[in-house]
C-alpha positions as CSV (number, residue, x, y, z in Angstrom):
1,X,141.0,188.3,-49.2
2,X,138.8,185.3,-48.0
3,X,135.5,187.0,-48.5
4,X,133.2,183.9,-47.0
5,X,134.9,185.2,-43.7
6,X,133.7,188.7,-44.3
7,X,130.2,187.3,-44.7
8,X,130.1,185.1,-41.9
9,X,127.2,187.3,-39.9
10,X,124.1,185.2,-39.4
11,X,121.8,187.5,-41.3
12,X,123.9,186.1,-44.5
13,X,123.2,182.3,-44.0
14,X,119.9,182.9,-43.0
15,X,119.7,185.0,-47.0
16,X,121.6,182.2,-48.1
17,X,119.0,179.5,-46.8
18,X,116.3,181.2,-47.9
19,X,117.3,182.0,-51.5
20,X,118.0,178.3,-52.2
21,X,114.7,177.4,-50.8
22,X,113.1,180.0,-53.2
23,X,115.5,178.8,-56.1
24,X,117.0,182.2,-57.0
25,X,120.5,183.6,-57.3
26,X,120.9,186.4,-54.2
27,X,123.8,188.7,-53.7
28,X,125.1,191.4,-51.5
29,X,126.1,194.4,-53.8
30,X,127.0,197.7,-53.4
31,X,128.2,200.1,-50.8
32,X,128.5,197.0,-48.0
33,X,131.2,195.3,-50.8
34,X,133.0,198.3,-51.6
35,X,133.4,199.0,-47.9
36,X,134.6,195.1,-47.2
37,X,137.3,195.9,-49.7
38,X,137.9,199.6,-48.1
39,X,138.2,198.2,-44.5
40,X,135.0,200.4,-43.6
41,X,132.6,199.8,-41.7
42,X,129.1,199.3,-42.5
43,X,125.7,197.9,-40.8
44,X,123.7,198.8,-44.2
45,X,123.7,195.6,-46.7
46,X,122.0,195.6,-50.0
47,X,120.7,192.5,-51.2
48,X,119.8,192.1,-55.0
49,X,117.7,188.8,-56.2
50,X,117.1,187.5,-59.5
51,X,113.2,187.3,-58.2
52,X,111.3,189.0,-55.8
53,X,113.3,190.5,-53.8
54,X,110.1,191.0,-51.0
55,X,109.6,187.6,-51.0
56,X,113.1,186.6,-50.4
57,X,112.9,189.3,-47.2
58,X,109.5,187.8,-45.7
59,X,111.3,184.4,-45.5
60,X,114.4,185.5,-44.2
61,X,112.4,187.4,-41.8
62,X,110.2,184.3,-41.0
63,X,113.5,182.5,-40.2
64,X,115.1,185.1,-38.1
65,X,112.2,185.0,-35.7
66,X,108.8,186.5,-34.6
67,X,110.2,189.8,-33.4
68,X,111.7,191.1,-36.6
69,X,109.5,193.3,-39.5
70,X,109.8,193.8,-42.7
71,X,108.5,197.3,-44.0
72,X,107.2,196.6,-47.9
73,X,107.7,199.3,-50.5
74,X,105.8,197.8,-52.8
75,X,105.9,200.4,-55.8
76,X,109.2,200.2,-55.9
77,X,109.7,196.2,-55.6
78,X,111.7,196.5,-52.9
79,X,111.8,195.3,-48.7
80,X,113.5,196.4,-45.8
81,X,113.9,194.8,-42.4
82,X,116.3,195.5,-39.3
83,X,117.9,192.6,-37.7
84,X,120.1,193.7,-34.4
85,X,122.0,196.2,-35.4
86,X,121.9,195.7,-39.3
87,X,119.7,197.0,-41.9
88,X,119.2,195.3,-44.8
89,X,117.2,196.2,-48.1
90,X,116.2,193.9,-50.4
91,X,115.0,194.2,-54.3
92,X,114.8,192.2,-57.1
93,X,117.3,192.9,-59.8
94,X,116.1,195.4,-62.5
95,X,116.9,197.3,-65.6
96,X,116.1,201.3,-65.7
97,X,115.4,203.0,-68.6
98,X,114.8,206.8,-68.4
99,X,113.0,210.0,-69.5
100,X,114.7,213.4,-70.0
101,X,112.1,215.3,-67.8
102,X,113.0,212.7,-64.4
103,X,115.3,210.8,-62.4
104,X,112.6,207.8,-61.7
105,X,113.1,205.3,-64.1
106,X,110.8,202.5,-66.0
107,X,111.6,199.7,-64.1
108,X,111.4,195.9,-65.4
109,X,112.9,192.7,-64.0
110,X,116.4,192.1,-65.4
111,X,119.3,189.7,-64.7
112,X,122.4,190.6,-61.9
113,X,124.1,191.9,-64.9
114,X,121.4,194.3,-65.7
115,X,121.0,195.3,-62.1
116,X,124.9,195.8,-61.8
117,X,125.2,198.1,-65.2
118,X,122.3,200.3,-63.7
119,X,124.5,201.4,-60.7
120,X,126.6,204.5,-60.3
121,X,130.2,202.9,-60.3
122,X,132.7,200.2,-60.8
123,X,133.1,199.7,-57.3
124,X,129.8,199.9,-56.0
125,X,128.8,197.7,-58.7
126,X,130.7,194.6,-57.7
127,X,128.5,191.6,-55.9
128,X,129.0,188.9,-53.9
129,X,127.1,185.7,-53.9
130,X,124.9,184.6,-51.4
131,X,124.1,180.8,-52.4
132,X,125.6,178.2,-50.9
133,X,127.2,176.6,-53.7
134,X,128.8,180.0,-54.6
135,X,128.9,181.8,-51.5
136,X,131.6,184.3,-51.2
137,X,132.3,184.3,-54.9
138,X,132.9,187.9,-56.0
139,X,131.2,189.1,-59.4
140,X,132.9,192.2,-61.0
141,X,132.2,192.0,-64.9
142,X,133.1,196.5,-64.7
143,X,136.7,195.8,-63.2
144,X,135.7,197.9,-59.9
145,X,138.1,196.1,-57.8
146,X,141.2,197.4,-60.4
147,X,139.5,200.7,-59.9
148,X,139.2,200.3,-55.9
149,X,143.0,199.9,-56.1
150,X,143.8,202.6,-58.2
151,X,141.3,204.9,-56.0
152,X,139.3,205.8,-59.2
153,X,135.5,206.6,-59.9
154,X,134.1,205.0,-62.8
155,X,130.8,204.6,-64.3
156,X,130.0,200.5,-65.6
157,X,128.3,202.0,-68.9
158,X,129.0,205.7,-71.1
159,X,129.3,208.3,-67.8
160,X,127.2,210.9,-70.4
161,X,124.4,208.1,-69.9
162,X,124.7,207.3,-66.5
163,X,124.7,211.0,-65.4
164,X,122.0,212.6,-67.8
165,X,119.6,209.7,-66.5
166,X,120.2,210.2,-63.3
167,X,121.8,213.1,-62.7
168,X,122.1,212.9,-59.0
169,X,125.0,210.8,-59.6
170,X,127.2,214.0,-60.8
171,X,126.7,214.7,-56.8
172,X,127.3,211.0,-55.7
173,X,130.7,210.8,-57.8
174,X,131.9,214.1,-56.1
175,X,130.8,213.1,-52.8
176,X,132.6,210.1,-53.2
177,X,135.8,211.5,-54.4
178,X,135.6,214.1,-51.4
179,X,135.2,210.8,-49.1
180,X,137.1,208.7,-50.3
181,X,140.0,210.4,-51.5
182,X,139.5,209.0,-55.1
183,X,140.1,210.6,-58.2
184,X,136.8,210.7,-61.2
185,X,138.2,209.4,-64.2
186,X,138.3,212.5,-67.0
187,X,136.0,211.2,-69.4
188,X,133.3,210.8,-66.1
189,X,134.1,214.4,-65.1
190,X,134.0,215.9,-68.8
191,X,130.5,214.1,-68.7
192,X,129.4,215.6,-65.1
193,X,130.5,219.1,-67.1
194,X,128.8,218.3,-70.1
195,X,125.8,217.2,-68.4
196,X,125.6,219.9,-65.1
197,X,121.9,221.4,-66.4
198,X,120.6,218.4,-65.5
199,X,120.8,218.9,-62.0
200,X,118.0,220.9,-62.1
201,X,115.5,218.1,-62.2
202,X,116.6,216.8,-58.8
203,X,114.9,218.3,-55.7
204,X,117.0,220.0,-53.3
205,X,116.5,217.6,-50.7
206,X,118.5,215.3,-52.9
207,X,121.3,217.4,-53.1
208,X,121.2,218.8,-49.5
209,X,121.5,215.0,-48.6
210,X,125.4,214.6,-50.7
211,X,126.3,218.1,-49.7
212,X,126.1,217.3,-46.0
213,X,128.2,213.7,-46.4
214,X,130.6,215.8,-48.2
215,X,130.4,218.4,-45.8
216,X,131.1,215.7,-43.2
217,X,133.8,214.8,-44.7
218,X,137.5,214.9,-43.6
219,X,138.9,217.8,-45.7
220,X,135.6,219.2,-47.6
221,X,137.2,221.8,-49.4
222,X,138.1,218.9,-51.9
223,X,134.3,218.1,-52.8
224,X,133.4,222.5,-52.9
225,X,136.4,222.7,-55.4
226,X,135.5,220.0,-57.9
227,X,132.0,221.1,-57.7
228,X,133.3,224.6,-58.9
229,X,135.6,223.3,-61.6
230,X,132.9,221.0,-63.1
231,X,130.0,224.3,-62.7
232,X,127.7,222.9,-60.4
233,X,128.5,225.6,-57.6
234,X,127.3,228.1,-59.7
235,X,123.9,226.0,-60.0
236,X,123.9,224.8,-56.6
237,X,125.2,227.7,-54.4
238,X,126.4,231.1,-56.5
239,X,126.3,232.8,-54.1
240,X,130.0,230.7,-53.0
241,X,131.4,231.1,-56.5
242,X,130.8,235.0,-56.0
243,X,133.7,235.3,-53.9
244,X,136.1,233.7,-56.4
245,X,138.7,236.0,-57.5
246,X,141.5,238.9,-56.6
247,X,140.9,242.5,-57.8
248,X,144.0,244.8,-57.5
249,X,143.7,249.1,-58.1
250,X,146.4,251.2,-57.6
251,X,148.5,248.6,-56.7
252,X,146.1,247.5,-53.5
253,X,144.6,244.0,-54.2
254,X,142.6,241.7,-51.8
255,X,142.6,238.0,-51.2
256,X,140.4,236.0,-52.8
257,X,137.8,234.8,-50.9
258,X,136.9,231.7,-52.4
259,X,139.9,230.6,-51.7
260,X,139.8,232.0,-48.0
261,X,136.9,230.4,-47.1
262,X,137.9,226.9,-48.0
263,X,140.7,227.1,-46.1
264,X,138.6,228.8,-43.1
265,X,136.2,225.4,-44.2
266,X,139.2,223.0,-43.7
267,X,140.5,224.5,-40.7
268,X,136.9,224.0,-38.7
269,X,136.8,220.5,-40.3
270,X,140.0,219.9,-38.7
271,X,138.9,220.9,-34.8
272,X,135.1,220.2,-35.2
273,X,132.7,217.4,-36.2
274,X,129.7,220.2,-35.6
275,X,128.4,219.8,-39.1
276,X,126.4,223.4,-38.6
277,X,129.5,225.1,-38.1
278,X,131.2,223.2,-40.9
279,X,128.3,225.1,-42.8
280,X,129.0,228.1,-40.9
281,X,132.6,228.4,-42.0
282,X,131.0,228.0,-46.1
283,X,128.9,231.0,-45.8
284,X,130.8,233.5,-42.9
285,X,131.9,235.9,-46.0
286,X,128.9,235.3,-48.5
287,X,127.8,239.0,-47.7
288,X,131.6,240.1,-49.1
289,X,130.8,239.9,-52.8
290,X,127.5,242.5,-52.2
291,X,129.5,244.5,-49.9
292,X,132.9,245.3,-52.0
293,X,133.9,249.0,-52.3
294,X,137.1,250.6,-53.3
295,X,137.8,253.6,-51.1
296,X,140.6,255.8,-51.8
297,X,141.9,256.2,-48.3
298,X,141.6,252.6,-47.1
299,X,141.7,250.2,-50.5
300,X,139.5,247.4,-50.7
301,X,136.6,247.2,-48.2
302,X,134.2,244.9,-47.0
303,X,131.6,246.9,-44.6
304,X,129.0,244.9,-42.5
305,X,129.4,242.0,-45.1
306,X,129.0,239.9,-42.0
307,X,125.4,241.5,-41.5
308,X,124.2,241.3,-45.0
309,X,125.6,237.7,-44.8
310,X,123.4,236.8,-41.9
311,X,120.8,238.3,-43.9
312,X,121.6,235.7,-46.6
313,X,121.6,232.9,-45.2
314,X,118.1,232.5,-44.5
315,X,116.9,232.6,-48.0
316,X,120.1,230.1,-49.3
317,X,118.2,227.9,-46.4
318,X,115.4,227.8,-48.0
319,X,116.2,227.4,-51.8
320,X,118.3,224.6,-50.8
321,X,115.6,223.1,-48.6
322,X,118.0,223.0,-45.8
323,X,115.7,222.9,-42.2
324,X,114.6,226.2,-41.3
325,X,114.8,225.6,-37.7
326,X,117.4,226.2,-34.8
327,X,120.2,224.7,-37.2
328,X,119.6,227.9,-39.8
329,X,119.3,230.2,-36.7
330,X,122.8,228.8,-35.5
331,X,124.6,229.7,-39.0
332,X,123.0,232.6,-38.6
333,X,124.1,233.8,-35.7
334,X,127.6,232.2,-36.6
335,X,127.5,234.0,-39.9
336,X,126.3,237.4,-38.4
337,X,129.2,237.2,-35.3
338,X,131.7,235.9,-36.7
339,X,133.5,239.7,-37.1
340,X,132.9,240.0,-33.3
341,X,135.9,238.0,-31.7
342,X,138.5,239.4,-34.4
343,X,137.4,243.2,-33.8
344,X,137.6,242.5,-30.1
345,X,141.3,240.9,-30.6
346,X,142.4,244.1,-32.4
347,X,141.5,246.7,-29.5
348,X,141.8,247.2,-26.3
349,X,139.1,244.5,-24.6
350,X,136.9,246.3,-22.7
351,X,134.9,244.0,-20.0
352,X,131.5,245.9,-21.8
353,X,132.3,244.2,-25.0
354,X,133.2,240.5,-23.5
355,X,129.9,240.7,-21.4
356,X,128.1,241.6,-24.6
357,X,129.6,239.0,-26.7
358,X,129.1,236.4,-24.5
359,X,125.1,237.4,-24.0
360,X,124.8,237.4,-27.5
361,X,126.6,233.8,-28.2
362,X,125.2,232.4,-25.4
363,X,125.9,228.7,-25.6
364,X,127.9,229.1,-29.0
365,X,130.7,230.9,-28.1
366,X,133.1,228.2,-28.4
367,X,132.0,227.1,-31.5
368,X,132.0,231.1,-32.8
369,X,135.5,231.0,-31.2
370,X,136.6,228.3,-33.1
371,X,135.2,229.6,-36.2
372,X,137.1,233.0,-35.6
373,X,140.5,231.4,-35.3
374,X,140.1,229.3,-38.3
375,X,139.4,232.4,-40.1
376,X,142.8,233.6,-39.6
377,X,144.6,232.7,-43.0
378,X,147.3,235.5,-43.6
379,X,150.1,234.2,-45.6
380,X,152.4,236.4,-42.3
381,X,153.5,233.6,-40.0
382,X,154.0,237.3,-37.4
383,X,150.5,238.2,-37.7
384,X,148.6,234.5,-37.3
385,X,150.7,234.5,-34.3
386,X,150.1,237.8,-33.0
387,X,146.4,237.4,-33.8
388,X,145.9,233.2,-31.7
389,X,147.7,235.3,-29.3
390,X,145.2,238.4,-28.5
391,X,142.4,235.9,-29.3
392,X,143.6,233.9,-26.1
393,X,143.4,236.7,-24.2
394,X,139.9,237.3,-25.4
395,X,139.2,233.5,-24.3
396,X,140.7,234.4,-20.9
397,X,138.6,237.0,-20.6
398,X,135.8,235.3,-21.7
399,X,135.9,232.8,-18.7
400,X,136.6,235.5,-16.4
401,X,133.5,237.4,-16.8
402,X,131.5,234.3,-17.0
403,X,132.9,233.2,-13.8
404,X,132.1,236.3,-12.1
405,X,128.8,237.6,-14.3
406,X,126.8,234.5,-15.3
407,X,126.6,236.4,-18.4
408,X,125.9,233.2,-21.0
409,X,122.0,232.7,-21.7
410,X,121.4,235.6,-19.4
411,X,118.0,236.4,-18.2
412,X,117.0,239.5,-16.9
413,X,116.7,239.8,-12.6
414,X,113.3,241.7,-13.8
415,X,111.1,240.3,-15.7
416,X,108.4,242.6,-17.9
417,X,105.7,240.9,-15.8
418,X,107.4,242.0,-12.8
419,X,107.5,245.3,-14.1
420,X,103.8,245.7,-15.5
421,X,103.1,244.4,-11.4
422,X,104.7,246.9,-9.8
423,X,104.0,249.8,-12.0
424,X,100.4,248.9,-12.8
425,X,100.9,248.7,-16.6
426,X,99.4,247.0,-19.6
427,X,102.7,245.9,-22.2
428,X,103.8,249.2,-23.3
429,X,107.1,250.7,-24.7
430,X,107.7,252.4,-20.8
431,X,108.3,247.9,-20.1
432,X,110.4,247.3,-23.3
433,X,113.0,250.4,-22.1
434,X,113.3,249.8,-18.6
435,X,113.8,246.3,-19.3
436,X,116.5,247.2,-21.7
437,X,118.1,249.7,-19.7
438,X,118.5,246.9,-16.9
439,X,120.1,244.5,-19.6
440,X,122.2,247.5,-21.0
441,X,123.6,248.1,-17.3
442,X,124.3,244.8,-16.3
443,X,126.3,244.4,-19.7
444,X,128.0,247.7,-19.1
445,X,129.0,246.7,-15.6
446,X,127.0,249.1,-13.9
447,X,125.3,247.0,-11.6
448,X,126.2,243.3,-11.0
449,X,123.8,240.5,-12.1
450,X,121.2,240.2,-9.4
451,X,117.8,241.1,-9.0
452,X,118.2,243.3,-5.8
453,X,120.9,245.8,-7.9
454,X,118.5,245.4,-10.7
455,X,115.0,246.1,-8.6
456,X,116.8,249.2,-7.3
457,X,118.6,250.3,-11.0
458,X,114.7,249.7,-12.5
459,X,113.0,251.8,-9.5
460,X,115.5,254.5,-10.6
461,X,114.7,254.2,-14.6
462,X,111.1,254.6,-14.1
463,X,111.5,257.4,-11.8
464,X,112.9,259.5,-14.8
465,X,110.3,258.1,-17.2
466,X,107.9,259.5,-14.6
467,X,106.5,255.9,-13.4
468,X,105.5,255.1,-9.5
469,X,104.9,251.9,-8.2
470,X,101.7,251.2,-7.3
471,X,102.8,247.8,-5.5
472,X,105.9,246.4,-3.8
């Protein structure tokens, strides 16, 4: 591969201009290499320096032109500016040296070589030259391109080292491997065993950030299973290696759910992007582990696990420091309906439940649909197809209520104001159960979905909670 045609972007002859005119050696390193090699693309570019990196970034700005900024971070040595549609960082190379009690190293100014033994891997360790007589030349003193063929993970120096020093890089080298499709060589993933407590010094925003890449990933039950086999889901999210295993009593036994839900995790992954529902999918049987009971008469059972799950999730949410906003209430909701859609595929589908499922899905009922069918697994070719079959009819039913109820996002005809004005109240429990009532009867397909039916049903209500209007 002619790399000097990889590099041929004007933000790299501008670096290359510059770092002569300073007199220092400047390379691009890193992810934007590995990803030349990978045939990914990339508008993030790391730039190393044997100097200042910020000075090397406030002349290349100078020479890109008036318009573009360069943001200093001058604690850690290092300079960012944006240039179209590219990013680029730049820092001066560096060696790290470490304490046991943190991630954030001593720094001091080092060679290239120094700077490329401090990084994670082989093959996001290799660097390509910037200045003009070498430009293009490739630099790989760890091997990474012999591992970038072989589709391994490696660490340049002792992987005990690399990840007890930093031990966010356990989670980089799985995320990888999940991304990638690579394979951690065994003496790095003894070390990320050996080395697992470690993780406790990184702050959960740190490892939210790798779990969702992984997440994002194309088949993420890869990433969840080496984190298990190594011990970091038991660190990181117990409450997921709670469901592994089978139990089996008088000769009943039940799946094992660990299992289950990384196939249910693969199978979203498959029809959705929707990161949330990715998530979703994780944790829709985390309540099963609380909730298992042997009953005589029907074996193994799992009551309301979906409730307690949904009561879960919230406080996983905030341990991990995951944003406790609308994305939480969405796996939430997920999480706590995700039993709906199955139950209604196994009975007879009354139009009272379909109304009420789609009021209380609202916008999310495809996704909570999705989710539902994914979580169809039985090893029974006869009964996956008998149960995508009755949930199309649910679908079907689905649409034809909404056509004919506006039931999604649903507001009430009659609103408590409304109700306060004509009966001359203050808030009061009387509001709360009419308005309920009118809710309850427009679910239940006694009156349609319109404020004249409901004016009329609510005139009716209050009459036998002994209410009058006093207006209207």
């Amino acid at each position: 591969m002619n790399l000097r045609e990889k590099i041929q972007d004007r933000i790299f002859g501008v670096i290359s201009e510059s770092a002569d005119e300073l007199k220092v050696e400047s390379y691009v390193i890193g992810g934007y290499v590995r990803d030349i090699f990978l045939k990914r693309p990339s508008k993030d570019i790391d730039v190393v320096t044997v100097g200042s990196g910020i000075a090397l970034a406030k002349l290349v700005a100078r020479k890109l032109g008036k318009n573009v900024q360069v943001t200093v971070f001058k604690n850690f040595g290092t300079a960012q500016l944006k240039h179209q549609n590219i990013e680029v960082e730049f820092v001066g190379a560096r060696r790290e040296s470490y304490h046991l009690d943190s991630r954030k190293p001593v720094v001091e100014d080092g060679t290239l070589e120094d700077d490329q033994k401090r990084r994670d891997f082989t093959i996001n360790a290799l660097a390509i030259c910037l200045n003009k007589d070498r430009f293009g030349e490739l630099v790989d003193p760890f091997f990474g391109m012999e591992d970038l063929r072989n589709m391994l993970l490696r660490t340049p120096l002792d992987p005990d080292a690399t990840f007890s020093d930093d031990p966010l890089r356990m989670m980089r080298a799985i995320r990888f491997a999940c991304q990638l499709d690579f394979d951690i060589v065994p003496e790095a993933f003894e070390a990320i065993e050996r080395n697992k407590d470690r993780i406790a010094i990184i702050s959960g925003e740190r490892i939210v950030d790798e779990l969702n890449k992984m997440m994002a990933s194309r088949k993420p039950s890869i990433g969840f299973r080496m984190l298990e086999h190594c011990g970091l889901l038991e660190l990181i999210l117990p409450e997921i290696t709670a469901l592994k295993g089978a139990e089996t009593k008088d000769g009943v036994g039940h799946k094992d759910n660990f299992t289950h839900t990384l196939q249910v995790l693969d199978s979203v992954a498959l029809t959705s992007d929707n990161i949330w529902l990715r998530w979703a999918a994780l944790f829709h049987d985390v309540g099963k582990p609380v909730t298992k009971r042997w009953d005589d008469k029907a074996g193994w059972t799992f009551h309301n696990h979906n409730f307690i799950g949904e009561k879960m999730v919230p406080d996983i949410f905030r341990r991990l420091k995951f944003p406790m906003n609308d994305k939480m209430k969405y796996v939430k909701k997920m999480v706590g309906l995700h039993m709906r859609p199955i139950v209604l595929s196994q009975e007879i589908i009354t139009d009272s439940a379909v109304r009420r499922l789609l009021f209380d899905a609202g916008d999310d009922i495809e996704d909570l649909m999705a989710l539902c069918e994914a979580d169809i697994t039985s090893k029974n070719p006869e009964k996956v197809k008998r149960f995508l079959g009755n949930f199309q009819l649910v679908r079907s039913k689905l649409r034809e209520l909404e056509d004919k109820d506006r039931i999604r996002n649903m507001q009430p005809p009659v609103s408590g104001e409304e109700i306060m004005e004509i009966f001359g109240l203050s808030p009061c429990k009387e509001v709360g159960l009419i308005k309920d009532a009118i809710k309850d009867a427009i679910l239940d397909g006694i009156i349609p979905n319109d404020a004249e039916a409901a004016r009329a049903f609510m005139l009716e209500r209050a009459r036998k909670l002994g209410l009058k209007p006093v207006k209207g």
